[in-house]
Residue, then its C-alpha position, 0 to 999 in steps of 0.5 A: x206181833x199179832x197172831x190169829x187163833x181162828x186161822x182166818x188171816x195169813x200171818x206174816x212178818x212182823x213189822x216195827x211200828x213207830x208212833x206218829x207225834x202229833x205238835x200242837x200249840x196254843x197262843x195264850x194273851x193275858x194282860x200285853x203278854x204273849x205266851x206260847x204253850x207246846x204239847x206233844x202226843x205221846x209225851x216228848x221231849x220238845x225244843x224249838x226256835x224263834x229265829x228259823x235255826x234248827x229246833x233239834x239245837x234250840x231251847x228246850x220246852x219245859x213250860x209255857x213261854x213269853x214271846x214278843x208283839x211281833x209276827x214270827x215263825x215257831x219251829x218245833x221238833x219233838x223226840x220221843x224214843x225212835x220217834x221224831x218230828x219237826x213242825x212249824x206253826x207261824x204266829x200272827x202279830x199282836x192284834x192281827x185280826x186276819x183269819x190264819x190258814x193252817x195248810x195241815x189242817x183239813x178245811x171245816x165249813x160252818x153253817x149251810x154252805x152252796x155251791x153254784x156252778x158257774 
């Protein structure tokens, strides 16, 4: 609870707050292997799937680990006291060069940018 000295703000109720987790990954190529590394601010504790079942009951996330050459969707789910979160991040094939959308991610323009209107 915050409390104003000064008297300049109204004080109310207290109210709980409860983190927001922030799930990131990082695909790592070296050689012909394909390595995923998870990350989760604050710290939590990390699970997660391959095969689209439930991440709550999916392997725990303890160090970076090998996948396959194939396309596949990664879900991840974090806990951290009474935080949680459930995320999923798909995973292009091995040589899939096409730009991947991130729908959560805000769209950043690079270089001068026009519009027309048409």
């Amino acid at each position: 609870m915050a409390v104003d000295r000064e008297g300049k703000h109204e004080i109310g109720e207290p109210k709980r707050w409860i983190a927001d987790l922030i799930i990131r990954h990082q695909l790592h190529v070296v050689a012909d292997k394909r390595k995923i590394e998870l990350k989760c601010v604050p710290p939590a504790d990390i699970y997660y799937t391959l095969n689209g079942s439930n991440p709550k009951e999916g392997m725990r996330y303890e160090a970076p680990f090998e996948i396959g050459v194939e396309a596949c969707q990664l879900l991840v789910f974090a806990k951290a006291g009474e935080a949680n979160k459930n995320t999923q991040f798909s995973i292009p094939a091995s040589g899939d060069q096409r730009v991947q959308i991130d729908d959560h991610k805000p769209a950043a323009f690079t270089g001068e940018q026009t519009h027309q209107p048409g």
